[in-house]
C-alpha positions as CSV (number, residue, x, y, z in Angstrom):
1,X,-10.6,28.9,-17.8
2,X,-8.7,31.3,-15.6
3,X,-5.7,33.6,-17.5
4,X,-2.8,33.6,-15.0
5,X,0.1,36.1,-16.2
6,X,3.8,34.5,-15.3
7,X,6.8,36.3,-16.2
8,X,10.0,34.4,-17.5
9,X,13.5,35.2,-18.1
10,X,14.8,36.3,-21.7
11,X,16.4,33.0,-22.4
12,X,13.7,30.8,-20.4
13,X,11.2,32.5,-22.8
14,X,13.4,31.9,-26.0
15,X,13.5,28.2,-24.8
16,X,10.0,28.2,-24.5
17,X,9.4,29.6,-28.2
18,X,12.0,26.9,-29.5
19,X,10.5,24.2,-28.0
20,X,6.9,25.1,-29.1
21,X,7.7,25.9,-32.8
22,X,9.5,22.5,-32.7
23,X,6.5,20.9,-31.4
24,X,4.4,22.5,-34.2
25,X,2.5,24.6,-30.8
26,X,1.9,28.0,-29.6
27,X,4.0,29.1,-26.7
28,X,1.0,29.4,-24.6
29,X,0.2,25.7,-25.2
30,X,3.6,24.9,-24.1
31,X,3.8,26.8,-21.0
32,X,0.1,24.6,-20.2
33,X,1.9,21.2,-21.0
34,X,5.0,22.2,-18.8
35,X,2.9,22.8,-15.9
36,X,0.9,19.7,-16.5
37,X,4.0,17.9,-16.5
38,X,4.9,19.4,-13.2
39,X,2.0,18.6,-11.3
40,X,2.5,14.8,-12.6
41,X,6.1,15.1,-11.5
42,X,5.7,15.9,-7.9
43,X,2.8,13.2,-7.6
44,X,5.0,10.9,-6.2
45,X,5.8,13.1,-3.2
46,X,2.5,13.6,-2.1
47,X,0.3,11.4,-4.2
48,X,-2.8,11.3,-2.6
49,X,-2.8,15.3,-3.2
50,X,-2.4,14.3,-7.0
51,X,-5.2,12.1,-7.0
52,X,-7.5,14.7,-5.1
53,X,-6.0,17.9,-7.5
54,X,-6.6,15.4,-10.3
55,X,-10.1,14.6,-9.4
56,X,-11.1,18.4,-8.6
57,X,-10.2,19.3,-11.9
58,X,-12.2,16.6,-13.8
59,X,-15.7,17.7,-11.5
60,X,-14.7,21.5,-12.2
61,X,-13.8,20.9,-15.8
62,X,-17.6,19.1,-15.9
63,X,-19.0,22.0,-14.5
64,X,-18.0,24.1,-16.7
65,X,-18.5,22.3,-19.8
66,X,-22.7,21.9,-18.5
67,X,-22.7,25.8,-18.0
68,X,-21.5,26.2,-21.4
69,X,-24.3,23.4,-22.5
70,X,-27.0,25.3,-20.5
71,X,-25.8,28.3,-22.2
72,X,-25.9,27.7,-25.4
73,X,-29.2,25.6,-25.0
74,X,-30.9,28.8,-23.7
75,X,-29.5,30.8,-27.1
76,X,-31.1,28.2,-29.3
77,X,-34.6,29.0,-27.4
């Protein structure tokens, strides 16, 4: 996972807040799910760039999850 700092306005961040504590979330889950939607949003204007963002992040998500595997095989050793 990669931490990427944004910066919203007072009332954008209220918002934000509201709508997570509604949804029974953090803030920080909220701001994920927005982006998510996003990228599903604009699909339709260039969706062969959603279907090759969409499979990038499945194979890197893969990775990652085998490194951690590897990892924790090698601590049980």
């Amino acid at each position: 996972m990669v931490k990427i700092e944004i910066t919203l306005s007072e009332p954008e961040a209220a918002a934000l807040r509201e709508l997570a504590e509604q949804a029974g979330i953090s803030a920080e889950e909220a701001a994920v799910k927005c982006i998510r939607h996003v990228l599903k949003e604009v699909s339709p204007v260039n969706p062969q760039f959603y279907s090759q963002l969409r499979s990038r992040l499945f194979w890197e998500h893969l990775r990652h999850l085998n490194a951690v595997l590897r990892q924790s095989k090698r601590g049980e050793q």
